[in-house]
Rosetta silent file (secondary structure, phi, psi, omega in degrees, C-alpha in Angstrom):
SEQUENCE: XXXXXXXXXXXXXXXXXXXXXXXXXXXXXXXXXXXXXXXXXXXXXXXXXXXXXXXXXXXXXXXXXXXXXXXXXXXXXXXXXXXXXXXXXXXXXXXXXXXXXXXXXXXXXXXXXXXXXXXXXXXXXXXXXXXXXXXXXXXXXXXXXXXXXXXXXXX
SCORE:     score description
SCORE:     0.000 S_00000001
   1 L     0.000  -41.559  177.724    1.218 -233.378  -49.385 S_00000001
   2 H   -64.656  -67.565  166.875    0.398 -230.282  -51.446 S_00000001
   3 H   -16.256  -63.941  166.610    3.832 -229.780  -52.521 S_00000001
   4 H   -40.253  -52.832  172.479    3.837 -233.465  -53.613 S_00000001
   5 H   -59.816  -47.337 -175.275    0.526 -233.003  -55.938 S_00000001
   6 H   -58.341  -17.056  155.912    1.712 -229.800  -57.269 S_00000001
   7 H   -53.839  -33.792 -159.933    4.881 -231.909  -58.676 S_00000001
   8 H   -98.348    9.689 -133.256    2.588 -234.501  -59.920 S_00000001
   9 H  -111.490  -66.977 -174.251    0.286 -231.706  -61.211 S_00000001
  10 H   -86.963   -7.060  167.941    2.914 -230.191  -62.927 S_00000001
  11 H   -54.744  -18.618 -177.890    4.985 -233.422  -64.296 S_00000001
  12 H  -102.119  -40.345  175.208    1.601 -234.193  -66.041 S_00000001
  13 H   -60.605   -7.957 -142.550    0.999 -230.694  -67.728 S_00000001
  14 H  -105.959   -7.092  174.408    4.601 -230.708  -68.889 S_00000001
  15 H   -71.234  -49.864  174.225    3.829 -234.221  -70.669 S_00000001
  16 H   -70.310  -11.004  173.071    1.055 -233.078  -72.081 S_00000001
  17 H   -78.838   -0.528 -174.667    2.821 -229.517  -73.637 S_00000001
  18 H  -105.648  -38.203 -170.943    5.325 -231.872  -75.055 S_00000001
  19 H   -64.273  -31.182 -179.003    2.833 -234.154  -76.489 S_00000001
  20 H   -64.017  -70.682 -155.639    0.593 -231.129  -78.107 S_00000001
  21 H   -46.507  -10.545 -138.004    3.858 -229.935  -79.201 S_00000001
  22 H  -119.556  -66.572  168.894    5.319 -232.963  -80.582 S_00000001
  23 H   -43.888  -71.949 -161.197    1.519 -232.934  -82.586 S_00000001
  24 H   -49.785  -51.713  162.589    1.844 -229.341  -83.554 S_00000001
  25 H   -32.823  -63.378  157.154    5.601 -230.460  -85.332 S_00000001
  26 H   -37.324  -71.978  162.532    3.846 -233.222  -87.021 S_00000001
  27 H   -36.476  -45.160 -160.763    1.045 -231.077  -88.236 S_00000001
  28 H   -92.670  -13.121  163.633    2.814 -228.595  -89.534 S_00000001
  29 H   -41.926  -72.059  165.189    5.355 -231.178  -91.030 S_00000001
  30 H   -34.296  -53.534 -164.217    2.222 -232.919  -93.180 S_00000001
  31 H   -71.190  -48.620 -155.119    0.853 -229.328  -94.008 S_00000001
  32 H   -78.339   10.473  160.687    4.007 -227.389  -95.480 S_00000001
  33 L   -70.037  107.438  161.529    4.373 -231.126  -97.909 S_00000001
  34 L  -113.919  154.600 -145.133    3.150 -230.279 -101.330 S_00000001
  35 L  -100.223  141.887 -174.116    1.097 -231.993 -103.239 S_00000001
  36 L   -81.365  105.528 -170.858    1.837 -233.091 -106.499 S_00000001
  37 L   -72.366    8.062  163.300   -0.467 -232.338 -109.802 S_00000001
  38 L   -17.242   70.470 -159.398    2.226 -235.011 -111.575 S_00000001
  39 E   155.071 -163.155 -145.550    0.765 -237.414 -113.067 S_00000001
  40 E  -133.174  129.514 -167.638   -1.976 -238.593 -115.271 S_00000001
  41 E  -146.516  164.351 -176.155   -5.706 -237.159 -114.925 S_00000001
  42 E  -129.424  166.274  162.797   -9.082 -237.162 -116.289 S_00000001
  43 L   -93.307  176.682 -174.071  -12.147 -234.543 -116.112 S_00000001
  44 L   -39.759 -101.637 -114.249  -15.728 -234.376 -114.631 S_00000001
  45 L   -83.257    3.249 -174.700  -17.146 -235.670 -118.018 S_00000001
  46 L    58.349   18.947 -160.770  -14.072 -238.390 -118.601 S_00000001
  47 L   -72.661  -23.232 -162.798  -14.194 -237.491 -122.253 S_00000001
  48 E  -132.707 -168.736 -178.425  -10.210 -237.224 -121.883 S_00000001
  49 E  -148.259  145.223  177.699   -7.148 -238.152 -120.028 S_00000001
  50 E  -148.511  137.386  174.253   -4.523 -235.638 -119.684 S_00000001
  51 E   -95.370  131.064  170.214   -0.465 -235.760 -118.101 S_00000001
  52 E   -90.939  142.255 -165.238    0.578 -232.736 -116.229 S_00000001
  53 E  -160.737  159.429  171.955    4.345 -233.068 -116.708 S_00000001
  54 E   -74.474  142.450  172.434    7.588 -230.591 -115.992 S_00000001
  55 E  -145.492   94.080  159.358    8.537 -228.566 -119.344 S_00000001
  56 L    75.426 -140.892 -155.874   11.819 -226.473 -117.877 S_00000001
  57 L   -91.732  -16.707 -167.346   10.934 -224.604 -114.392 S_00000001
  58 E  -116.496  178.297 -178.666    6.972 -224.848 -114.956 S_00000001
  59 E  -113.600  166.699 -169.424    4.456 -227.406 -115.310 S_00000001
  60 E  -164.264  157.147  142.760    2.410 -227.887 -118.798 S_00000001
  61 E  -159.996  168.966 -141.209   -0.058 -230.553 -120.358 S_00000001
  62 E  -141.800  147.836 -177.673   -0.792 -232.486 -123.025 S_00000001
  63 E   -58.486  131.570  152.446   -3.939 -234.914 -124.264 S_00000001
  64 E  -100.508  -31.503 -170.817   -3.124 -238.490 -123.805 S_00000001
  65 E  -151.369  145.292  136.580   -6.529 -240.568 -124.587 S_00000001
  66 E   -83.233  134.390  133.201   -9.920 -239.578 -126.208 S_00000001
  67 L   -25.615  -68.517 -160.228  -12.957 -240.947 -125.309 S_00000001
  68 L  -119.202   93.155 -167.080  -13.822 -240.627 -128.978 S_00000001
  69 L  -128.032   62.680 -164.650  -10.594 -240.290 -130.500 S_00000001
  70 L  -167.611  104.908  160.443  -10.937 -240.842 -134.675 S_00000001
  71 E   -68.705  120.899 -177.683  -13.635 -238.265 -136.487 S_00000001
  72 L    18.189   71.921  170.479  -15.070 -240.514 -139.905 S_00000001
  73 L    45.456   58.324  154.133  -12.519 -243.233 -138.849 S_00000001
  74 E  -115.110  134.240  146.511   -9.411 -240.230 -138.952 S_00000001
  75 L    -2.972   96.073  152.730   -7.813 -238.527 -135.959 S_00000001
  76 L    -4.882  116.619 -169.035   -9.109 -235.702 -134.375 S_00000001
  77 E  -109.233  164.057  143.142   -7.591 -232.562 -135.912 S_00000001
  78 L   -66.962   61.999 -173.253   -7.635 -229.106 -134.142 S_00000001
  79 L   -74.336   -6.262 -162.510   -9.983 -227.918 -136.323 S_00000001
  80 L  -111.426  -26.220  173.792  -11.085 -225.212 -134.398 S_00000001
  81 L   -57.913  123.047  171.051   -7.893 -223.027 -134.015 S_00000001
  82 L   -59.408   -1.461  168.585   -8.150 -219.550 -135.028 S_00000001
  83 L   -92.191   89.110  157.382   -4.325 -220.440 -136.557 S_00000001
  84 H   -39.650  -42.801  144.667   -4.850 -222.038 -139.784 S_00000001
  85 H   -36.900  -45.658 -174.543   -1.663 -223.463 -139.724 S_00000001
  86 H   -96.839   11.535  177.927   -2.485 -225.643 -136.470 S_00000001
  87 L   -84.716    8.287 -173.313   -6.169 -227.253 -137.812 S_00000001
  88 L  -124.206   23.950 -167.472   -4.536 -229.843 -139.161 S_00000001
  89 L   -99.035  121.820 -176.932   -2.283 -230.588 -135.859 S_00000001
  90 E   -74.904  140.892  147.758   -4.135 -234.089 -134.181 S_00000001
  91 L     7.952  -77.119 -179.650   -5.375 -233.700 -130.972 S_00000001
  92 L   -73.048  145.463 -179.962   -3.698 -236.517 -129.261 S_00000001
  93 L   102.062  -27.436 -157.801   -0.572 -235.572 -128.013 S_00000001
  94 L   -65.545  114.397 -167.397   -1.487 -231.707 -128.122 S_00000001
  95 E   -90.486  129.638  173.758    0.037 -229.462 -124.989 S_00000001
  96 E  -131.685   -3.504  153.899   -2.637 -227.498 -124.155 S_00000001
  97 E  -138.073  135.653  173.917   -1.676 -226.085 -120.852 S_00000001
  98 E  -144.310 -168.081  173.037    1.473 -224.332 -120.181 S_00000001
  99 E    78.461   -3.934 -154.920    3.306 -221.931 -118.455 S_00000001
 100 E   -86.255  155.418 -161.526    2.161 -222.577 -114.951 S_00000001
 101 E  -124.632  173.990  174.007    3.823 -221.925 -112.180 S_00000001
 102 E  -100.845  110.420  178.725    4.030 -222.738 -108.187 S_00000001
 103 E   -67.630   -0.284  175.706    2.490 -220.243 -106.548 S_00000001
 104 E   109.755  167.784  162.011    2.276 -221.220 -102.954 S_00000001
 105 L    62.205    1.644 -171.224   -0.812 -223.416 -100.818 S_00000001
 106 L    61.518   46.283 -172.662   -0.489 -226.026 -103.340 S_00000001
 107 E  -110.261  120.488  155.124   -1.771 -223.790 -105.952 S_00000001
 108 E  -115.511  132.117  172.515   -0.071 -223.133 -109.880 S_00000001
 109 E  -101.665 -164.223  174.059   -0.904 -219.942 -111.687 S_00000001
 110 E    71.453  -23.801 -166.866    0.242 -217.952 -114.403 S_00000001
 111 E   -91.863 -161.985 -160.545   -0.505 -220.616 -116.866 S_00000001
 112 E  -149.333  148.899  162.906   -2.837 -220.554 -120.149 S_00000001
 113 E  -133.289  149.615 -170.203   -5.271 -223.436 -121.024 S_00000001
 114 L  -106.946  126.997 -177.907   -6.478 -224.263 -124.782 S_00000001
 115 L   -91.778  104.953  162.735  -10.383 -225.118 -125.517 S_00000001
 116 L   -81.923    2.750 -170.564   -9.991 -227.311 -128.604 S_00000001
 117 L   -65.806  -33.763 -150.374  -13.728 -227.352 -128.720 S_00000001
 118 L  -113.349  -25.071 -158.558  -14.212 -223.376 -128.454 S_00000001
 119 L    66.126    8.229 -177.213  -10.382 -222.921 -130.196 S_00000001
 120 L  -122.169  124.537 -151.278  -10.012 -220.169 -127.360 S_00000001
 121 L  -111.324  138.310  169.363   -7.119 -220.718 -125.143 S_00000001
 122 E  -105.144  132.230  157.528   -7.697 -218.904 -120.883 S_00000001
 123 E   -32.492  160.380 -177.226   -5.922 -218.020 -118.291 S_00000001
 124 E   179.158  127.820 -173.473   -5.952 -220.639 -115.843 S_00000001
 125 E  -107.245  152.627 -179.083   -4.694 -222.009 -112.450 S_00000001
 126 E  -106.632  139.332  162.797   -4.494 -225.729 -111.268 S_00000001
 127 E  -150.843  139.826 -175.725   -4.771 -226.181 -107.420 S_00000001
 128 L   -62.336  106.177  138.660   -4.537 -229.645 -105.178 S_00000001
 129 L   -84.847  -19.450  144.376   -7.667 -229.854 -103.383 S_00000001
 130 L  -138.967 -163.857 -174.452   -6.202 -233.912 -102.194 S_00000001
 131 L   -86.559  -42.470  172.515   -3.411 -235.992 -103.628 S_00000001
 132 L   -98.397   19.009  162.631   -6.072 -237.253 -106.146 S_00000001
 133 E  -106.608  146.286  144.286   -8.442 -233.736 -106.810 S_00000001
 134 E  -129.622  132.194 -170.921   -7.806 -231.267 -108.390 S_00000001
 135 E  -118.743  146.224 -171.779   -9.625 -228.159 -109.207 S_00000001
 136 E  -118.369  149.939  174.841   -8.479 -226.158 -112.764 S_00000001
 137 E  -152.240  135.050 -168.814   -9.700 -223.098 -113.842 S_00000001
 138 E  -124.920  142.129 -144.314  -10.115 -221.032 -116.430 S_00000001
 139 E  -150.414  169.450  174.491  -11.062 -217.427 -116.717 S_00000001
 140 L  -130.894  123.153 -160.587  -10.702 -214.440 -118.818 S_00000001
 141 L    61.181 -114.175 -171.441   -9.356 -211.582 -116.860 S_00000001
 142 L  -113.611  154.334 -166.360   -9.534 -212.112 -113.265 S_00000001
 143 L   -37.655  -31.383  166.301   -9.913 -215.281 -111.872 S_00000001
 144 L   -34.286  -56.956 -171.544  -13.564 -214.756 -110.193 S_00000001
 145 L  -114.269  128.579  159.084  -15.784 -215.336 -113.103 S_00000001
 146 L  -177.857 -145.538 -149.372  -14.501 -218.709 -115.185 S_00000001
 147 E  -144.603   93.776  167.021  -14.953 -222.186 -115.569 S_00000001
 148 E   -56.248  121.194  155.783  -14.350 -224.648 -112.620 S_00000001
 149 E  -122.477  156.794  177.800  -13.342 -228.331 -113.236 S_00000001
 150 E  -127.072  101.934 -167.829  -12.702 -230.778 -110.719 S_00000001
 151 E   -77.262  161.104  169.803  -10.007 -233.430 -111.972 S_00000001
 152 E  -126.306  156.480  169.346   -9.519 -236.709 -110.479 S_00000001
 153 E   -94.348  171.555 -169.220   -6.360 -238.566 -111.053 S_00000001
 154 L  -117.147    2.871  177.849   -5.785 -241.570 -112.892 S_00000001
 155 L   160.369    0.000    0.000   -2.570 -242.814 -112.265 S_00000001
């Protein structure tokens, strides 16, 4: 009779090490999937819309919609660029993050983002907090001290 339980004892532990195990596969399946900032997004204040898109090995974007997007019924100009040459370059359309790259955790770094408000373009990393968050950020120097946004997408 003992013999018999210890059989039935261990035929049930070895189901359940297969089933954890079978779980742990899964898990770790889901986890090393990364998530894509592809696609079309807006920020906290929704003033904009913006596509994160491939440009060669790296990821980059560019304005797609204003909120307000016509200054005394004209376009929006970059009026603010410390390039004289580029104030008269509209808005819409404008790539204003580039360079970025994937950096692991479902994190991109390396890239630069452009203020057209401030004219003063930051370092700045995008990283996948869900398939629709994101949070980008931009800093001067090291990454610690900047400017948190948290995007959601839009399509």
């Amino acid at each position: 009779i003992t013999l018999y339980n210890f059989n039935k004892t261990d035929h049930h532990m070895k189901k359940h090490l297969f089933t954890l195990l079978v779980l742990m596969l899964f898990s770790t399946c889901a986890w090393a999937q990364k998530l894509s900032p592809l696609g079309i997004w807006t920020n906290e204040e929704g003033k904009a819309r913006f596509e994160i898109y491939q440009c060669g090995d790296k990821l980059c974007g560019k304005l797609v919609t204003l909120k307000e997007p016509t200054r005394n019924g004209k376009p929006k100009l970059d009026i603010n660029n410390p390039d004289k040459k580029l104030q008269d370059r509209p808005l819409m359309g404008l790539e204003f993050m580039k360079g970025f790259e994937y950096d692991g955790n479902n994190k991109w770094d390396d890239g630069t983002i452009y203020d057209p408000e401030s004219g003063k373009t930051y370092s700045c990393y995008m990283k996948m907090t869900s398939k629709d968050k994101m949070e980008v950020k931009g800093y001067i120097g090291i990454s610690l001290i900047g400017r948190t946004q948290n995007w959601t997408r839009v399509k």
